[in-house]
Steps between C-alpha positions, in 0.01 A plus 500: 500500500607765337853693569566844535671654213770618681547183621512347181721742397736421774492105437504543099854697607594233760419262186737606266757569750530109550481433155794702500704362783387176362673546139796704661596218728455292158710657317779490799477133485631512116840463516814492235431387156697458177409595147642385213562631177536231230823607280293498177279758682814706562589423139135649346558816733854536423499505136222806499788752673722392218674602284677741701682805350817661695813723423794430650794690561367776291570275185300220432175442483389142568254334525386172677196253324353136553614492866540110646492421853549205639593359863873423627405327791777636713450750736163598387667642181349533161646571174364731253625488095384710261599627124735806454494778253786744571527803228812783608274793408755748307545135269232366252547123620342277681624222732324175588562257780374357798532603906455240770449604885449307830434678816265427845197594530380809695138617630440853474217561773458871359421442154362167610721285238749269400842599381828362402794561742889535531460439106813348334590430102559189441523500156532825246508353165513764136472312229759572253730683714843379625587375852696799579245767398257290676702460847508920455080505433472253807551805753234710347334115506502541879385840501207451274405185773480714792286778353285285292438220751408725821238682337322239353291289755460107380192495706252833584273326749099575463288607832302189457892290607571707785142405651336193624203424700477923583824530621787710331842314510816600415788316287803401755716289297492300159719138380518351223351137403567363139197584331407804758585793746344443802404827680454471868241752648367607875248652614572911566467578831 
């Protein structure tokens, strides 16, 4: 028997219609899901945005090298350390010395990444330097934090993350584990 073509037509359409529906109400069925992002991975991808150059107040230029982050556990905070170079700019000397940070964890759904949060110093350290010039450095300390930490993501995720199974999710929270961040993810509506 042999079918007219515009009747084949019309079933070939009817055909790939319900292979459609089919994987639509498929990918309806897939529900929340959590990704995680081991902290060495977040260690690799971190230390290729460093070092980091800034000036500050108009005066110094500093820069930040061999980030560390680790987990605090608490709150779904991390903390981030990282080497100091500090050099006033009208002055031919240079100042060494460690910065270390804690702050939560954000997710930026427009630039699809991971970024540090409410940022605070927990330690500002020159080497060399005495306690009262360093208590007066420790403001510019908090400064340099702010600026420096909100730009720079700890996580840029790749299109292959936000996907699973054909469906696009999107990143609706993130906590912390010891060795991890978990990110949890949903399916865009």
């Amino acid at each position: 028997m042999t079918l007219h073509p515009q009747r084949r037509r019309l079933l070939a359409v009817l055909a790939a219609s319900l292979a459609a529906g089919l994987l639509a109400s498929c990918a309806g069925m897939i529900g929340p899901r959590q990704f995680e992002l081991p902290l060495e991975r977040l260690q690799k991808n971190l230390g290729q945005r460093f070092p980091v150059h800034h000036r500050v107040l108009g005066v110094f230029d500093v820069q930040l090298s061999n980030p560390q982050l680790s987990s605090v556990g608490q709150n779904d905070r991390v903390a981030l350390s990282a080497e100091l170079s500090v050099s006033p700019i009208l002055v031919r000397q240079t100042w060494r010395g460690n910065i270390a940070l804690s702050g939560r964890l954000v997710v930026d759904n427009v630039r699809n990444a991971v970024f540090l949060s409410d940022a605070q110093v927990d330690r500002f350290a020159i080497d060399g330097m005495a306690e009262s010039q360093q208590r007066q450095i420790t403001g510019a300390g908090n400064i340099l934090a702010d600026k420096l930490i909100r730009d720079v993501p700890l996580y840029s995720f790749k299109p292959e993350d936000l996907r699973y199974a054909g469906v696009q999710f999107v990143a609706t929270g993130i906590r912390t584990t010891p060795g991890s961040l978990v990110v949890m993810l949903e399916p865009v509506k």
